[in-house]
N, C-alpha and C positions, 0 to 999 in steps of 0.2 A: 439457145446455147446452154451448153450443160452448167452448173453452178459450180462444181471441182474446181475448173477450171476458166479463166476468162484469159485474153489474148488482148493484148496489144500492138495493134499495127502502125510500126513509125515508116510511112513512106510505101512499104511494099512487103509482099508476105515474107521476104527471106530476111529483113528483121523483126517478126513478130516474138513477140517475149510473151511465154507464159506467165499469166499473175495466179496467185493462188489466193484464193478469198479466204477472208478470216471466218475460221472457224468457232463457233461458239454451242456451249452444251447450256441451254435454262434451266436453273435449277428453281422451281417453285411449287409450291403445293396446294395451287389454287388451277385447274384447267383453263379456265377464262384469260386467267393474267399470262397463262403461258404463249397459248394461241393471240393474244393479242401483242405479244414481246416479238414473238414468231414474225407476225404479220408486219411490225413496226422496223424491228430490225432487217428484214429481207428484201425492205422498198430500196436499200442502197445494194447495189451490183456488187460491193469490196466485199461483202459481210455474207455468211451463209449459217443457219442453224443446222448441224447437225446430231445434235440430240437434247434430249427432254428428260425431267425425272422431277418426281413429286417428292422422294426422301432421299436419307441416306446411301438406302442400297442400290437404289436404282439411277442413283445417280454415281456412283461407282462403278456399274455396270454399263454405264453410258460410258462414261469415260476412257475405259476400257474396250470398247466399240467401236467408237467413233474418232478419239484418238483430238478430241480439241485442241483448240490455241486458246479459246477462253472460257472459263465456267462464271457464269452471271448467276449468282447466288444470293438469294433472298435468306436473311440468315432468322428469320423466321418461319419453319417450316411444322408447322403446328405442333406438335407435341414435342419435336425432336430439337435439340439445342444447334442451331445452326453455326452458332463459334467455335463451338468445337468442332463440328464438321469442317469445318471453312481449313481450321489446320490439316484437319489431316487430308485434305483434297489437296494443300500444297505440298504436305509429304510424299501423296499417294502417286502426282502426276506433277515432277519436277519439268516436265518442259510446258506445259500450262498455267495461266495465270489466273488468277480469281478480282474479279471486281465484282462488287459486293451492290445490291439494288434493294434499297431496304424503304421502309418508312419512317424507322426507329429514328426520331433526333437527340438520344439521351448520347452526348460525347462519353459518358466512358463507355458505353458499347462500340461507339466508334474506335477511340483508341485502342479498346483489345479485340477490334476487325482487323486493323493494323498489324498490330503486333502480334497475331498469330499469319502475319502474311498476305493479306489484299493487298493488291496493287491501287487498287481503287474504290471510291464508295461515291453511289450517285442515290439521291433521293428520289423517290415515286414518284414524286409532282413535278419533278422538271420535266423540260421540254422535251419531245422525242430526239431529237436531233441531238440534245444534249449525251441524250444514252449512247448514241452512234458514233458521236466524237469520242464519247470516253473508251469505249471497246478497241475503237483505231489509236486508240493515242497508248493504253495498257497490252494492247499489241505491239507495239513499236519497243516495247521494253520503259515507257515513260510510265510515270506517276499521273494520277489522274488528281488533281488538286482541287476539288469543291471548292470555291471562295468563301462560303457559307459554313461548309463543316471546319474547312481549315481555322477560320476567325473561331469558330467555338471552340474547338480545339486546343488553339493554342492561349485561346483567353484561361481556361483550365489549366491549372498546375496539378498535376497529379499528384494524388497523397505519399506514393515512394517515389517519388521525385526528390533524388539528394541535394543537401543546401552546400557539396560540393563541386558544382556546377562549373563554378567560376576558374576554381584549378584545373579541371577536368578539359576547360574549353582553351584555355592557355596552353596546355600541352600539346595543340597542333598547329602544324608549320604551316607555317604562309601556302605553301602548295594545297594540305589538306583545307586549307579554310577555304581556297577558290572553288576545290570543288564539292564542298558541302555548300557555297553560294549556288553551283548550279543545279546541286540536286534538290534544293530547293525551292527551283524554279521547274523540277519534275522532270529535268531533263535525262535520257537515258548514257548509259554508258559512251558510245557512238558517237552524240553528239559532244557530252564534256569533253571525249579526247583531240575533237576535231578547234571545241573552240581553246584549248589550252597549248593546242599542236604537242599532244604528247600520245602514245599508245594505248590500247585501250585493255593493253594485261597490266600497265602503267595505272590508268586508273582503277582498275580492280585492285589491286595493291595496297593503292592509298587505302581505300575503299575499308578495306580488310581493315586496316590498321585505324582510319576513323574511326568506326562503329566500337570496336575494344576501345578506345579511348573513351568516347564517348558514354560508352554504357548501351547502345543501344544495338534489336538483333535485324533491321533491316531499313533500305532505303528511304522507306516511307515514313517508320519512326524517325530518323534523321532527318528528314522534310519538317516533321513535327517539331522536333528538336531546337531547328536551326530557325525555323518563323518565330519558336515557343522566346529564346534567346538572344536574339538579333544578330544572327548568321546570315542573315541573305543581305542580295544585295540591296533591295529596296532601303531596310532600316539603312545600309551604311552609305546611301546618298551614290550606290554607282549608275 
């Protein structure tokens, strides 16, 4: 069966549902690690690579080719600064998502992997299957929450991090606080409006107006934020 496409048959061919397998572009600048991502990631049927690039350019050119759902970006890419790459891949292909596959454990590189835009960051030494989760979960529109990065993370106070916090986090309504509880649970759009039973131009909305309140420019810094501050629901015992 071709990879484009996989089929689902419930009962008989006149409801088979096409699925479309998640696409992914690797970005790495090592061959070895590529072919073995390749290899790793294509044992699941959901997931198909369709493209490869060792730098910058070639992986712009991929993109532009192949037309991904995900770029798995090593933001070490030997000479080339891959942070800065990483931003403008989210500039460059607004309907693609970037999760990030590094070694690096220094958190403030993590933080501004963030905040130039990853959806996600998973470490080299985790488990395969951990990588394959994170690709279907930063597909789905969710946050990929490292339990490990996250605690580092948020144990870190960032040095412009303002000691106006406190007013900053009083200024949202009980609405906006439920759903910076679930986006701190990495939840995507889709599902917060389903568990608050509200729309989901509703919670973009909020969404908009969190983040200015807040200070911060995406979902994922607000994940950070909200663990960093005791936003979520764990701290508040729900």
């Amino acid at each position: 069966m071709h990879r484009d496409c996989l089929w689902l048959y419930k009962g008989n061919v006149s409801k088979a549902v096409e699925i479309r397998p998640v696409r992914v572009c690797i970005v790495d600048d090592h061959t070895l690690v590529r072919a073995g991502l390749r290899m790793l990631i294509e044992n699941d049927p959901e997931i198909v690579v369709v493209g490869e690039a060792s730098n910058r350019i070639q992986a712009l050119a991929a993109g532009k080719a192949s037309a991904p759902d995900i770029f798995l970006l090593d933001i070490q890419l030997g000479c080339e600064n891959g942070l800065d790459f990483l931003r403008e891949l989210v500039s460059s292909f607004n309907l693609a998502r970037v999760l990030v596959l590094t070694c690096v454990t220094d958190p403030e590189v993590h933080q501004r992997a963030i905040s130039f835009g990853a959806m996600g960051l998973v470490l080299k030494h985790h488990a395969p299957e951990v990588l394959v989760k994170a690709i279907k979960r930063v597909h789905s529109g969710e946050l990929w929450l490292d339990p490990f990065l996250m605690a580092t993370m948020v144990s870190r106070r960032p040095a412009n991090e303002k000691t106006s916090d406190v007013d900053r986090m009083a200024t949202l309504t009980r609405r906006e606080s439920e759903i910076v509880q679930l986006v701190a649970e990495g939840l995507n759009n889709e599902r917060i409006a389903k568990e608050l039973l509200i729309s989901q131009a509703t919670v973009k909305n909020h969404l908009t107006s969190i983040l200015d309140k807040v200070g911060v420019t995406n979902k994922f810094e607000l994940a950070v934020y909200a663990l960093r501050h005791g936003l979520d629901k764990s701290s508040k015992g729900v």
